[in-house]
Every structure is written in C-alpha cells, then in structure tokens.
N, C-alpha and C positions, 0 to 999 in steps of 0.2 A: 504494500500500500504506500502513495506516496505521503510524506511527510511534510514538514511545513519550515522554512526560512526566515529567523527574523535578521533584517541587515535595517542599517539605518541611509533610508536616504531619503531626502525633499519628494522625490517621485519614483517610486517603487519600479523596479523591472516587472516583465512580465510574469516571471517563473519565481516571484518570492514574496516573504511576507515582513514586514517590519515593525519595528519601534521607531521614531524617528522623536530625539530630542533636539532644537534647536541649539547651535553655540550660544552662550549667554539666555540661556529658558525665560523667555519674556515672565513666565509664571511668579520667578522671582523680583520682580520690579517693577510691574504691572498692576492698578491700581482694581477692585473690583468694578468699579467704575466703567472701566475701557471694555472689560467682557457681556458681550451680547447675551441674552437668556433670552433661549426659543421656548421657553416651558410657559404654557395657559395653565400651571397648576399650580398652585400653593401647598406647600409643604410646610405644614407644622413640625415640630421637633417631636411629635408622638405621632405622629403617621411614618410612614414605609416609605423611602427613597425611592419606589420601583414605578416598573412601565404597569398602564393602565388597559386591564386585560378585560375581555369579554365573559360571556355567562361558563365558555368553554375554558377558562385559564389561557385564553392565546390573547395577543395585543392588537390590534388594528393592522397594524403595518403588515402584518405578516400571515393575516386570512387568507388573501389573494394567492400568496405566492406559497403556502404550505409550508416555508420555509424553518429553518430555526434561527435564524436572526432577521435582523435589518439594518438595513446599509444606511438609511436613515427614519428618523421618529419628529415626529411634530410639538411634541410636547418634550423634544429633549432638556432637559435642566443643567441647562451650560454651564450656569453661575455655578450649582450646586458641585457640580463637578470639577470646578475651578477653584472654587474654595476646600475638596476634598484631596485634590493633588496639593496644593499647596502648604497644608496642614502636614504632610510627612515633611523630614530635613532631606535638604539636599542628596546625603549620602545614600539611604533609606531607599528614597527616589531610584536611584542611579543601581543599587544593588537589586532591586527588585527588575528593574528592564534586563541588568547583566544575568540575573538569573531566567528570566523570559527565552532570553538569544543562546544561551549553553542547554537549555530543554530539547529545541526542535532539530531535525534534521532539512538538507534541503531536496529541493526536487530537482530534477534531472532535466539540463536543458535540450533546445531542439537537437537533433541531430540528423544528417542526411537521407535516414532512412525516415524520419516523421515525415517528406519531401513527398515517398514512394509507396509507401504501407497508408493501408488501410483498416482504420478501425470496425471493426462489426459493432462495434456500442460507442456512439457519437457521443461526448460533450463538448460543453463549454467551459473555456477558461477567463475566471473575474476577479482583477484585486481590488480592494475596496477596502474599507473603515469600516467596521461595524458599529452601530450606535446603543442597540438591542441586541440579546443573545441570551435561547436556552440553555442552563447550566446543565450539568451531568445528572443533577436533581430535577430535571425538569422545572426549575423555577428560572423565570424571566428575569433578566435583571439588565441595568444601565452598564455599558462598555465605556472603558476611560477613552474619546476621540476626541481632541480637539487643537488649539494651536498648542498650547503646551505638550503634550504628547496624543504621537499621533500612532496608531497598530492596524497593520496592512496585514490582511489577510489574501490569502489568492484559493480560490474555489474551483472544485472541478463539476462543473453539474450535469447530468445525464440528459440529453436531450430526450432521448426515447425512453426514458422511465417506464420498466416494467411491460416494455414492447418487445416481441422476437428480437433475438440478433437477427441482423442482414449478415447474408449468406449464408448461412447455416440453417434455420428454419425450415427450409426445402429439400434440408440434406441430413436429418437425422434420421434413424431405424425407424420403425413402427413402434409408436407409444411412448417417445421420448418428445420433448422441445424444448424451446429453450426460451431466456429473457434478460432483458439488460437490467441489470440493477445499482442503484445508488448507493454508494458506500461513503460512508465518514470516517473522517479522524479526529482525535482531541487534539484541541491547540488549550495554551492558558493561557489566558490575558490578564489586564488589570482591570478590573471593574469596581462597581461600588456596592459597598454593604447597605442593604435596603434600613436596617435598623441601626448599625453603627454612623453611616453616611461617610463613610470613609474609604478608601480604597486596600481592595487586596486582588490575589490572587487563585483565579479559580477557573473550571476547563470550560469548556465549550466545542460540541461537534458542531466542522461544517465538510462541506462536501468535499469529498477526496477524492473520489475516482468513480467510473460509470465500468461496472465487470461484465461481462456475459459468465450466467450460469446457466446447467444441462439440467431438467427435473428427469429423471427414474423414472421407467413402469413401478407403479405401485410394489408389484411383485420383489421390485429388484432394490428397493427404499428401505436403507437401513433407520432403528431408530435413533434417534437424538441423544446423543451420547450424556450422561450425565457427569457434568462438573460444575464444579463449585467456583463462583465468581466472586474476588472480593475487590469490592466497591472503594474506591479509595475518596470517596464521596467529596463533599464541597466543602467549602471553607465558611460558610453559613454557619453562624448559631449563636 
C-alpha cells in the first residue's frame, strides 16, 4: 500500500504530503486581530470545538462526497485554531511536525513504465489541506490548516469504486468476478481537541490506492480468519 510524505514546501509536488512552517511563523508576531475567522458559530468554553454534524454523525461538507474529510468547511474557526497553535512554545510546535515527517513513508514517483501500463482500477490523484477529518474513532474533528501551519495530504481515489476491473471481467472462469476497490491509509496530523481546544496529534484515513480484487465460487471461499486487532485508538479523552 502506498504511504504518505510529509516535506515542507510553499506548494507541494505532486507525489507528496506536507507540513509547511513558514521562516519566521507569522503565528509568533501576529496580532489576533490580523487572522480572518470563517466560523458563523460561537463557541463557549463548555461547548465542543468540533465540526457541526447531521442527525447521521456526518458534517455537511462531506454528505455529497461520502468522503472522510474535507478539503474545506464553512464554518471553519480560524481564530480558534490560531489561538490553539499558538498556545504551544515554539519548540513543542516544531517537535510535534518533526515527529509528523519521521512517521510517514513516501510514495513512489512516475516512472517510464506509468507512460505505457495500464491500470485495470482507474484513480485519481489530489493534494490538498484538509480542514475536516474522521479520526480512527470515527469522530469528526477540526485539522490544524492555515497560514501558520499548513498539512498536505495527496489522495488516491478510485474512480470506478466497487465496479469490475476492465479487462479482466470478461476473462475470469465461471462463477468468479471481480471489483475495484478503495483502500486507505493512516496519516496523523495535528488537529484540535474538541474539549481541550488545543492541538494534538491523532490519525486519520484517506485514500490510498484503488486495488482490483477476484471474489470465489462460494464453494471455493474460505472463512474469515480470526484475529485479534489492537486498536491503538485516538488521542481523545
């Protein structure tokens, strides 16, 4: 499975994902004043720092597209989030992205043969900022983006989710077929604590790759092996 790149730069390559801290972090000398706040909500100090979800636990942004994050949200709480970067010290700051970038691996660039080969399972590749993002706990929560720290993600999304592969579908046995499927990875970012209002450190899947898998004659389907998963859960609580 492919993995994920964090490098720092102004504008991210294709093939990777980043942190990007400015030289001299405006954050540090930057008055509240100068930072825009896109959020239509008001946040008391005994309410939840988080995004505003429907009757289903999912947020606006992200009905449409099934997704697990959003690249951006309406009601982002910029100040909020400005004032929660800035509340760690400098060093804090700096050790928490150094440990972000020694986490991930990178992904593997084009090469000659991507030119001439052909995928049976299409996607798409997207770097972006995420603004929103489900945690490993299935809870929504605000992504650290903005000028002071900025986190590139690069996505691989399946076009034909959960459709035959091409070429193959007209060429397996009797009573097999096949489908493309979406596969994710963890990344961990920096986000904010719904009830601390502070920033840490916690995972998030986004899309990783589009596979083609073969389903079995019934007959021939082994069962589902039992193992034990242990959940290295969220940083919540």
């Amino acid at each position: 499975m492919d993995g994920f790149l964090l490098v720092a730069h102004s504008y991210p390559p294709q093939y990777s994902d980043g942190v990007s801290v400015p030289d001299n972090p405006p954050h540090r000398t930057r008055n509240l004043t100068d930072v825009e706040d896109n959020s239509r909500i008001v946040f008391p100090d005994d309410n939840l720092l988080e995004p505003s979800v429907d009757d289903t636990g999912v947020p606006l942004c992200a009905q449409k597209t099934k997704s697990t994050f959003c690249e951006t949200v309406e009601d982002y709480p910029a100040l909020r989030v400005y004032e929660a970067v800035n509340s760690l010290p400098g060093d804090v700051l700096q050790m928490l992205l150094e440990k972000l970038s020694s986490e991930v691996q990178g992904r593997t660039k084009f090469s000659a043969d991507d030119l001439t080969d052909e995928p049976i399972c299409t996607s798409m590749l997207n770097t972006f900022k995420p603004q929103v993002g489900e945690n490993i706990k299935k809870k929504w929560l605000y992504i650290v983006n903005n000028v002071e720290v900025e986190q590139f993600v690069t996505s691989e999304t399946c076009s034909e989710d959960g459709n035959p592969c091409r070429y193959v579908k007209d060429n397996l046995p009797f009573g097999y077929s096949s489908q493309c499927k979406q596969k994710y990875a963890y990344k961990n970012l920096l986000a904010i604590h719904p009830k601390k209002k502070s920033t840490f450190l916690d995972s998030f899947p986004f899309p990783s790759c589009c596979s083609c898998f073969i389903k079995l004659p019934p007959e021939f389907r082994r069962k589902k092996p039992e193992t034990r998963v242990e959940d290295s859960g969220s940083g919540l609580s």
